[in-house]
C-alpha positions in Angstrom: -27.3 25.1 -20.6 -23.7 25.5 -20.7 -22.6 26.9 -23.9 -18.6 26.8 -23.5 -15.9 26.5 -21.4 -15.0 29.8 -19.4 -11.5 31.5 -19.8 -8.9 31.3 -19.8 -9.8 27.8 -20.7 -11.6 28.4 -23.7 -8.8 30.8 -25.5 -6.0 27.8 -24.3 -8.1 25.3 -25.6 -9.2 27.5 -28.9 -5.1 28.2 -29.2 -4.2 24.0 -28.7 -7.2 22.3 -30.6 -5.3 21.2 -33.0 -2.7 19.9 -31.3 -4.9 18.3 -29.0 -6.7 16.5 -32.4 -3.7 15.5 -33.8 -2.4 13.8 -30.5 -5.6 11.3 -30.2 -5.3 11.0 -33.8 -1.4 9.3 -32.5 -3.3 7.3 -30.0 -5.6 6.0 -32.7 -3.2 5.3 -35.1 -0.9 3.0 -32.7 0.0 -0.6 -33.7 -1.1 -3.0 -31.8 2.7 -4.3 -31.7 3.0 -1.8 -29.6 0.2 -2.7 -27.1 2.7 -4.0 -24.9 4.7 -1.2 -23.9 2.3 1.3 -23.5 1.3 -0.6 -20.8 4.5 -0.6 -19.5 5.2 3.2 -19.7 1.6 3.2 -17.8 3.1 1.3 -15.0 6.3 3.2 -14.7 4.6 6.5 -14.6 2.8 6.7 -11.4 5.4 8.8 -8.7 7.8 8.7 -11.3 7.9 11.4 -14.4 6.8 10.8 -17.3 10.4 11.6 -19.9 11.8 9.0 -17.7 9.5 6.6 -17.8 9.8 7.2 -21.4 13.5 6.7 -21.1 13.0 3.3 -19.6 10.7 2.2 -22.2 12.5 3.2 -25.2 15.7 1.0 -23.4 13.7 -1.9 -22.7 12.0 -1.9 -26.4 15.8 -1.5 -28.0 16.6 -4.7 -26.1 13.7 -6.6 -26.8 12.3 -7.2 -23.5 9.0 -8.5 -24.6 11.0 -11.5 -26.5 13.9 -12.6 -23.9 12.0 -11.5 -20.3 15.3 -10.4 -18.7 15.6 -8.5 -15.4 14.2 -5.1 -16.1 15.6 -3.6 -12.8 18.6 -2.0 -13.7 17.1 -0.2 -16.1 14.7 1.4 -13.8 17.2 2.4 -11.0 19.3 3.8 -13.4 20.2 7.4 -12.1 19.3 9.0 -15.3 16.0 7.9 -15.8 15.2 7.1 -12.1 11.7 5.3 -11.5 10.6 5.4 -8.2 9.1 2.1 -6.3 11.2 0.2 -8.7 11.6 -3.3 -6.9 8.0 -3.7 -7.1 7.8 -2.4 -10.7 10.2 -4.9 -11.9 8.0 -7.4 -10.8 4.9 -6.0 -12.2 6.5 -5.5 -16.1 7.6 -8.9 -15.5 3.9 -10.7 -15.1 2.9 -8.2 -17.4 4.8 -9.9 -19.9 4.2 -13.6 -18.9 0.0 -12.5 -18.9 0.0 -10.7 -22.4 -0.2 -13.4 -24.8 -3.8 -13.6 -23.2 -4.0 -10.4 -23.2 -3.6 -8.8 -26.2 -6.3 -10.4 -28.5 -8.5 -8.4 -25.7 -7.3 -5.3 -26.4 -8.0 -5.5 -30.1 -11.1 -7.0 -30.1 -13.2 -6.0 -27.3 -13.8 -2.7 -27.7 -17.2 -2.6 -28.4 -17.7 -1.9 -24.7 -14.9 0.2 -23.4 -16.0 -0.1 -19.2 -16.0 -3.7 -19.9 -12.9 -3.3 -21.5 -11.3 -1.4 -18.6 -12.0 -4.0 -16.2 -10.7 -7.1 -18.0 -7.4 -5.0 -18.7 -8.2 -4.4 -14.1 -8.8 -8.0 -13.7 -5.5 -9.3 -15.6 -3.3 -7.2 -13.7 -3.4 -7.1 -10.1 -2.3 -3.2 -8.5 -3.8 -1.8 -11.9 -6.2 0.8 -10.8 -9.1 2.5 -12.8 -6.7 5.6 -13.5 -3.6 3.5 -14.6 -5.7 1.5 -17.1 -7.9 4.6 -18.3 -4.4 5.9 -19.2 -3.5 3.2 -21.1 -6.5 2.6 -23.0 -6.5 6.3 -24.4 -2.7 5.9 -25.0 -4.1 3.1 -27.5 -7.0 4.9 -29.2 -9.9 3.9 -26.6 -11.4 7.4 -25.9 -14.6 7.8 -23.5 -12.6 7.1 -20.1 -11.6 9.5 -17.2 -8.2 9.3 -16.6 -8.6 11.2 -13.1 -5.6 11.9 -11.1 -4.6 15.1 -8.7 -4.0 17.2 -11.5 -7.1 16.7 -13.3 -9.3 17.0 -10.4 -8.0 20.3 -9.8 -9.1 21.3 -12.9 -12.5 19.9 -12.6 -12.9 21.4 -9.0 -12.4 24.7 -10.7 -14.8 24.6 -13.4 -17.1 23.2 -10.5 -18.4 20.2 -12.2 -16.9 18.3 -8.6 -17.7 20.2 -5.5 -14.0 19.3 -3.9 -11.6 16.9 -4.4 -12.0 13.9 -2.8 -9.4 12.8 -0.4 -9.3 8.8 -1.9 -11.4 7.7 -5.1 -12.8 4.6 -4.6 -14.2 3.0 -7.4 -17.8 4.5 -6.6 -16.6 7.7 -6.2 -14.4 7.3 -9.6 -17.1 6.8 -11.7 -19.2 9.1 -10.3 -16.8 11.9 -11.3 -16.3 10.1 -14.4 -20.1 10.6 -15.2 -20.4 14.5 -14.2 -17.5 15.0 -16.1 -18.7 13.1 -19.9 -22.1 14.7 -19.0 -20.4 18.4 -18.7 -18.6 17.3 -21.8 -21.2 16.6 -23.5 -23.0 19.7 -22.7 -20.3 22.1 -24.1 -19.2 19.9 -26.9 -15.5 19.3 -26.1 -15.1 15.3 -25.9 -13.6 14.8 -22.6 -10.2 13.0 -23.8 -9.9 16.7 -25.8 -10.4 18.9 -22.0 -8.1 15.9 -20.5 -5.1 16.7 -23.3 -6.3 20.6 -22.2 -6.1 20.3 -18.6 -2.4 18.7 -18.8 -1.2 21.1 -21.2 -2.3 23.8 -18.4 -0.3 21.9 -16.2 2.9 21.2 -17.7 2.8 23.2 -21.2 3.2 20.2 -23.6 0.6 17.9 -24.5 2.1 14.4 -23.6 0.7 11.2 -23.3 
């Protein structure tokens, strides 16, 4: 039985706890007014970084985009805040925000089962993949979901709870990494959102959503 994590992970993890807690506590604590554009940021953020995508957000929240639907795409080709594949991102904040009056009462009040969950947040918005919308749940206190990305998977290599890192995750092999990695969880007693917050903080030194 696996009784902790190894070092260094262990002493990073023993150093950031706290940090790590009071970050999900954030995520729990979010208003639901502010559903809207965390999913947003979650769409801007894949190939792009993340203190732009932040950028972006904080522009298009200052101008009310939610209430008057204007053209986001200057805002995302902006220079200093650049967002890569923005043509087709446009697009994609845009039916995100004609969708989300049908969305929202989901995301408060269906959260009894989070994979169901996770898939009516999929089904709702087309190009939204299991990774994107784990992101975004946690970002809005739903906790129990891999958010599994390059990064991660590195992490989870090393610690052998994966063998390798699969070239493509379809949604078969998603969950099944999903699985091993709640079960190793489980066994050393670290919820997995906590070792996710860990694993990026290795990465980049901050512990960002």
């Amino acid at each position: 039985m696996i009784q902790t994590l190894p070092e260094p992970w262990y002493s990073i993890y023993d150093e950031r706890k706290d940090a790590i807690h009071l970050r999900l506590d954030d995520f729990s604590k979010i208003r639901s007014d502010e559903y809207f554009y965390e999913l947003l940021f979650c769409i801007l953020t894949p190939q792009s970084q993340a203190k732009n995508a932040e950028q972006v957000i904080r522009k298009l929240k200052s101008d009310n985009f939610l209430e008057f639907g204007f053209d986001p795409m200057p805002y995302l080709r902006e220079k200093r805040h650049y967002i890569r594949f923005h043509n087709v991102k446009s697009k994609r904040l845009l039916y995100i925000r004609e969708i989300y009056p049908q969305l929202h009462p989901i995301l408060i009040h269906e959260r009894k089962n989070i994979h169901n969950l996770r898939e009516q947040v999929i089904e709702m918005i087309p190009g939204l993949g299991l990774k994107e919308s784990s992101h975004f749940l946690r970002n809005i206190g739903v906790q129990g979901l891999a958010i599994l990305d390059r990064h991660i998977l590195k992490h989870l290599k090393a610690l052998k709870i994966i063998g390798r890192i699969p070239k493509s995750l379809t949604a078969k092999r998603y969950f099944a990494v999903e699985n091993k990695w709640l079960k190793y969880a489980k066994e050393i007693g670290i919820p997995m959102d906590e070792l996710d917050l860990l694993f990026w903080s290795m990465e980049t030194g901050e512990i960002r959503k």
